[in-house]
N, CA, C and O of each residue as an XYZ file, in Angstrom:
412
protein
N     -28.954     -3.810     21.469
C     -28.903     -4.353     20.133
C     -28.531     -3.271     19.120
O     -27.814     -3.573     18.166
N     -28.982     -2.024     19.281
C     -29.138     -0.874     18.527
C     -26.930     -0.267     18.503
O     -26.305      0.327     17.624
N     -26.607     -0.641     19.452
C     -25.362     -0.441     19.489
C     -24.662     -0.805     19.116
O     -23.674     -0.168     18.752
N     -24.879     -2.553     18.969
C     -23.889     -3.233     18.007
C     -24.056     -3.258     16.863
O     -23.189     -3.620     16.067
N     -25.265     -2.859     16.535
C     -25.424     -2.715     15.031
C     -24.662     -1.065     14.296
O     -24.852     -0.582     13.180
N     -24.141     -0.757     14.984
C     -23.936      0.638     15.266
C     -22.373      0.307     15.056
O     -21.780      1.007     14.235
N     -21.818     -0.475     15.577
C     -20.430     -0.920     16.137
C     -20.215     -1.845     14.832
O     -19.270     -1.573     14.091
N     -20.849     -2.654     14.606
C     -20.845     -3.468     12.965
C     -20.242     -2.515     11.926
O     -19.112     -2.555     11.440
N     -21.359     -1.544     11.662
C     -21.964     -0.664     10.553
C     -20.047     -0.058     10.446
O     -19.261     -0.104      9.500
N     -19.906      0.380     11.643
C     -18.540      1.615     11.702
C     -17.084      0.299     11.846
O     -15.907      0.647     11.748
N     -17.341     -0.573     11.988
C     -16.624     -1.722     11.802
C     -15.919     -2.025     10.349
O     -14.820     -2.076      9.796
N     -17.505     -2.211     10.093
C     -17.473     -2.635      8.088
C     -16.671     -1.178      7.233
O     -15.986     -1.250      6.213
N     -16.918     -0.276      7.792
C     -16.575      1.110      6.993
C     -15.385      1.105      7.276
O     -14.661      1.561      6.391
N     -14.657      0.591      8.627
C     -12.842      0.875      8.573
C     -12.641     -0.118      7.764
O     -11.719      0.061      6.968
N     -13.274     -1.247      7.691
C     -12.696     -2.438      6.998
C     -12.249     -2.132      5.449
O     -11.103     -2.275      5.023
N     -13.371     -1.686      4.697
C     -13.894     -1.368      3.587
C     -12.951     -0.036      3.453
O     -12.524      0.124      2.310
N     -12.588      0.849      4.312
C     -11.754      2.255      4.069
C     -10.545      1.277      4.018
O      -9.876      1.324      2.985
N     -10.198      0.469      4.905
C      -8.202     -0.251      4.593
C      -8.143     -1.003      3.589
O      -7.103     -1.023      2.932
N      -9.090     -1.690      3.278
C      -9.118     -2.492      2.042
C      -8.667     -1.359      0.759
O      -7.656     -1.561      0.087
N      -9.610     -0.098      0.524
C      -9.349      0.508     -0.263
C      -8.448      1.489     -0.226
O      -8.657      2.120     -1.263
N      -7.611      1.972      0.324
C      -6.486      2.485      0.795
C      -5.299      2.005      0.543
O      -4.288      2.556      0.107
N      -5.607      0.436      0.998
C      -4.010     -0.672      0.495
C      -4.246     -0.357     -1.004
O      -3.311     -0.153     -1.778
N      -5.832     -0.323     -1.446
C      -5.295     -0.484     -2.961
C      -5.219      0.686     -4.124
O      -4.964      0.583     -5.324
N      -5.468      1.587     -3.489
C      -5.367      2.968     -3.967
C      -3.895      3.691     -3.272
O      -3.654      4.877     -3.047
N      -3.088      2.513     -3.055
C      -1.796      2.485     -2.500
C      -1.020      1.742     -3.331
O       0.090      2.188     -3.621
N      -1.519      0.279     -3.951
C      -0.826     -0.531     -4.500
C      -0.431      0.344     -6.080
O       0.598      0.760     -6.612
N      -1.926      0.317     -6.420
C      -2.098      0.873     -7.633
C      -1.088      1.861     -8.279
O      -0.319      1.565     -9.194
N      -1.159      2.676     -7.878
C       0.211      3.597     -8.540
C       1.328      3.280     -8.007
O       2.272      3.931     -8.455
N       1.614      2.434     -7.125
C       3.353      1.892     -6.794
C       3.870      1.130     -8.011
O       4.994      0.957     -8.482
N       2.471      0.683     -8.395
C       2.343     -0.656     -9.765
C       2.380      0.181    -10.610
O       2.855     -0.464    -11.545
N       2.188      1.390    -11.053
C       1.721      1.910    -12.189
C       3.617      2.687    -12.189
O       4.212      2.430    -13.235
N       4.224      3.304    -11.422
C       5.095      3.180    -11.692
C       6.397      2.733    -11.582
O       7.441      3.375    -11.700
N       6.176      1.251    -11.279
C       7.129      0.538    -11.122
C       7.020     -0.374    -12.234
O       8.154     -0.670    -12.610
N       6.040     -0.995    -12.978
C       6.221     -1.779    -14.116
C       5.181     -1.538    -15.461
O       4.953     -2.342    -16.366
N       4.607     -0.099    -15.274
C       3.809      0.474    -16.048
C       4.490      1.048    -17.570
O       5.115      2.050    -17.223
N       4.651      0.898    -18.982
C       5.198      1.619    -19.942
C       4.262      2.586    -20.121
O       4.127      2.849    -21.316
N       3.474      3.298    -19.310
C       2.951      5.040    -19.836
C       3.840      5.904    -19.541
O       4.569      5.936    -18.550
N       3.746      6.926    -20.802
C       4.328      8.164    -20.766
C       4.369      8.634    -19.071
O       3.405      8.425    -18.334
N       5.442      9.191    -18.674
C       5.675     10.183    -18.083
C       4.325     11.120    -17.028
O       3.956     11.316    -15.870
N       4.070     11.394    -18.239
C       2.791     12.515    -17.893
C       1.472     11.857    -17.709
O       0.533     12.284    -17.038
N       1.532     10.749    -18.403
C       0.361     10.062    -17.790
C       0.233      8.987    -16.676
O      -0.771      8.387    -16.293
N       1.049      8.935    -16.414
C       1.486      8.130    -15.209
C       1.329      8.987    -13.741
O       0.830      8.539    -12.708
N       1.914     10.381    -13.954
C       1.634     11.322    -13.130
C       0.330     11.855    -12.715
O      -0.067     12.248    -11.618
N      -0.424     11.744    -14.244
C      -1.902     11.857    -13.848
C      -2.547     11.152    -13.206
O      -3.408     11.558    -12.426
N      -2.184      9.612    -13.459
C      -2.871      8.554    -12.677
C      -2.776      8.531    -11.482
O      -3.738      8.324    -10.742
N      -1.563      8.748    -11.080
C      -0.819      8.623     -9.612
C      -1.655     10.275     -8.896
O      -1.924     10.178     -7.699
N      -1.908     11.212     -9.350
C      -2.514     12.312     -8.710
C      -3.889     11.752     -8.649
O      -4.526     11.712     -7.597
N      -4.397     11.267     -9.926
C      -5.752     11.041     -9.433
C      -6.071      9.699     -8.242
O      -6.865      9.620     -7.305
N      -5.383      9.059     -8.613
C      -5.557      8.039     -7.148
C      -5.447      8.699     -5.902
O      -6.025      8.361     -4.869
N      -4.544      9.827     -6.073
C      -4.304     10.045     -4.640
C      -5.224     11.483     -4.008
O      -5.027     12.065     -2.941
N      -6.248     11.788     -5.055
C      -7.544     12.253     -4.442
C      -8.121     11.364     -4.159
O      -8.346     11.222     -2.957
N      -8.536     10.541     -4.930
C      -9.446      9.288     -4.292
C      -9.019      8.515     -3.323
O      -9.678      7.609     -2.811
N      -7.516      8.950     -2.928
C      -7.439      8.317     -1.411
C      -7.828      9.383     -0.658
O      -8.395      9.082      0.393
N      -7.699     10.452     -0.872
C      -8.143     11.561      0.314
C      -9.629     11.407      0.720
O     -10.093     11.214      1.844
N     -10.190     11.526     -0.336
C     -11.632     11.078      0.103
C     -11.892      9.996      0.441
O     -13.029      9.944      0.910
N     -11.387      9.086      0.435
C     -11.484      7.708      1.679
C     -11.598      8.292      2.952
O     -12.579      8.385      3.691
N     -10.074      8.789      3.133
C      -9.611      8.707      4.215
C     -10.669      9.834      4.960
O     -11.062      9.403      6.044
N     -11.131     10.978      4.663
C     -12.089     11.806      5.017
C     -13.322     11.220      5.091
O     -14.144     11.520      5.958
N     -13.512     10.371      4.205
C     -15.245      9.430      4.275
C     -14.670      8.486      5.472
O     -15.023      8.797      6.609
N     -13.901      7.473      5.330
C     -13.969      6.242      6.343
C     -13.463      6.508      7.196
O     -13.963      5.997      8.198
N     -12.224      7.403      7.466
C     -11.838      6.981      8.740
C     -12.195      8.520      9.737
O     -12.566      8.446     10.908
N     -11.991      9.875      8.984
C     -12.386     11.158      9.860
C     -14.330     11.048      9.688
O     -15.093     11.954     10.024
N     -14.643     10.048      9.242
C     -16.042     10.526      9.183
C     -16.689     11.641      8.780
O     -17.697     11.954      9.414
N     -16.314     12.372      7.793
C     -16.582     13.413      6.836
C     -17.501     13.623      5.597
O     -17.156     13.672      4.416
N     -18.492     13.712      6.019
C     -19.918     13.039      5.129
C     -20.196     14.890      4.098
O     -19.670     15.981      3.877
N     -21.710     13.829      3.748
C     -22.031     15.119      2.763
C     -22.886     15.566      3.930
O     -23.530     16.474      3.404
N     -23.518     15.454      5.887
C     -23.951     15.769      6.189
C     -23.601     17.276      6.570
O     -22.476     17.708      6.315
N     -24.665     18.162      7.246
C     -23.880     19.403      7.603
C     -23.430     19.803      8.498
O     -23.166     21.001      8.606
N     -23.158     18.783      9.581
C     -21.460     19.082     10.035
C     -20.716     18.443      9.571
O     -19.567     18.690      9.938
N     -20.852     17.488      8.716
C     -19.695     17.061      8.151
C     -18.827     18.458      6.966
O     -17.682     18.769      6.635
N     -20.206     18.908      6.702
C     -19.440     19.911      5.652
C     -18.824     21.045      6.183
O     -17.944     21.646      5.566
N     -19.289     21.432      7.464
C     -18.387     22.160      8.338
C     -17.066     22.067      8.437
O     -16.212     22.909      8.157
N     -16.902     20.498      9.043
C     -15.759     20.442      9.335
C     -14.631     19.656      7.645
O     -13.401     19.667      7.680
N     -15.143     19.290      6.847
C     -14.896     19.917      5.765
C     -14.059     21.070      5.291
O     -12.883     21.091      4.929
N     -14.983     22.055      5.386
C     -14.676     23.861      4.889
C     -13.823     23.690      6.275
O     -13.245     24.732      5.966
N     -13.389     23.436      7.158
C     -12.201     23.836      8.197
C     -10.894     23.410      7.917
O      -9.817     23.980      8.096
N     -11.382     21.466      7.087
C      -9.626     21.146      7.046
C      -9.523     21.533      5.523
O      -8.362     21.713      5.156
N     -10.562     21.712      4.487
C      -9.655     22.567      3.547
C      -9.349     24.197      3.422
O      -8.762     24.911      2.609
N      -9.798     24.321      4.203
C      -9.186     26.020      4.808
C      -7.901     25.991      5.355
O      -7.154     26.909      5.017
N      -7.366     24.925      6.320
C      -6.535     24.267      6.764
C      -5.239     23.947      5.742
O      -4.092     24.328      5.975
N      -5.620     23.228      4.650
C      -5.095     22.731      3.545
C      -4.481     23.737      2.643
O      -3.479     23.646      1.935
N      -5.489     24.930      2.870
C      -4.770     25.995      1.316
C      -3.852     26.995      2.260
O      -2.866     27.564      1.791
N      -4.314     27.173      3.783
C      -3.237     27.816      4.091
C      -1.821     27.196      4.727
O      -0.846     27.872      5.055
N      -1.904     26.247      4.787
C      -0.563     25.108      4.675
C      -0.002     25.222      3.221
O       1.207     25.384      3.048
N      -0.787     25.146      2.283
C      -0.256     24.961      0.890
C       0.463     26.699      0.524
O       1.525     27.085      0.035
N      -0.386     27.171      0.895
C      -0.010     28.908      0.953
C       1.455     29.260      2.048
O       2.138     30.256      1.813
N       1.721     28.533      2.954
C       3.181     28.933      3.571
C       4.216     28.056      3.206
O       5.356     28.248      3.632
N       3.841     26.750      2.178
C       5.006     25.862      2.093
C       5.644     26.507      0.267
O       6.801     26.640     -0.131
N       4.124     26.812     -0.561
C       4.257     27.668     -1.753
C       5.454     28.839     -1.541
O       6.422     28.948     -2.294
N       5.174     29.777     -0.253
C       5.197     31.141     -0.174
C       7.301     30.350      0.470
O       8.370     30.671     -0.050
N       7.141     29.606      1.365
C       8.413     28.944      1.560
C       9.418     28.490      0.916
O      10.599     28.594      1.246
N       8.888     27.860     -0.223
C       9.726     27.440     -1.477
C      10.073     28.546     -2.541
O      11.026     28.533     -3.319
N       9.015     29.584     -2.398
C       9.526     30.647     -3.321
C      10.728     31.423     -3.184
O      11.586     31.655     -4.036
N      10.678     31.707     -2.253
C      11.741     32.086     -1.412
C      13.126     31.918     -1.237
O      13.992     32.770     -1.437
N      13.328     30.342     -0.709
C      14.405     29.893     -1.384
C      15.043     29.323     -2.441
O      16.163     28.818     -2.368
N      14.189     29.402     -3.689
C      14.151     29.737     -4.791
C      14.637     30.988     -4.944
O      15.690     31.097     -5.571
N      14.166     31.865     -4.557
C      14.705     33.458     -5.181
C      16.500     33.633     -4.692
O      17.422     34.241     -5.236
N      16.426     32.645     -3.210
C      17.582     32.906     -2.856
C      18.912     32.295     -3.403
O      20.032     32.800     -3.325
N      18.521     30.969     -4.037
C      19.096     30.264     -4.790
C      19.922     31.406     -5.982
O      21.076     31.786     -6.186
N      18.326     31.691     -6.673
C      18.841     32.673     -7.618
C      19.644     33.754     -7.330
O      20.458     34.112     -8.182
N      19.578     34.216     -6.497
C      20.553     35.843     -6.027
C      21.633     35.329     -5.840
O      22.548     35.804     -6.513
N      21.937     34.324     -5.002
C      23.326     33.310     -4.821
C      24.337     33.122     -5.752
O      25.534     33.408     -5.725
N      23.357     32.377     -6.904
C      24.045     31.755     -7.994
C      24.642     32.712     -9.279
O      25.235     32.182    -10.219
């Protein structure tokens, strides 16, 4: 009994993670496809939705809690994250500079 309630519980949470995903998906497709905000605020909206999809997707579907292995593995994929962000940064600079010496 203890299992399916178990199997429910993690059931309801993918359900509840796709539900909110489609719509933290819809939302800024809508916002700029028939939205009249500025530019810049449109951009804001659309960034901030799309933290609040990250943390879905880390809460519902990787199972990434405030427990402490969750925060472990946490501190791994954003360690993960800044040094990805750190070789695609360090990548683009680059050919940027080369652009410039080129041109």
């Amino acid at each position: 009994m203890e299992r399916h309630d178990g199997y429910r519980r993690t059931l309801r949470l993918y359900r509840s993670g796709l539900l909110l995903a489609i719509i933290l998906t819809a939302v800024p497709t809508a916002l700029v496809q028939w939205a009249g905000l500025s530019r810049s605020s449109t951009l804001t909206w659309v960034l901030v939705l799309v933290l609040a999809q990250i943390v879905v997707h880390l809460y519902c579907f990787l199972h990434i809690g405030t427990k402490r292995s969750g925060r472990d593995e946490l501190g791994l994929i954003l360690f993960t994250a800044v040094i990805v962000l750190l070789m695609v940064g360090g990548t683009i600079m680059v050919f940027v500079d080369q652009m410039q010496r080129m041109g």
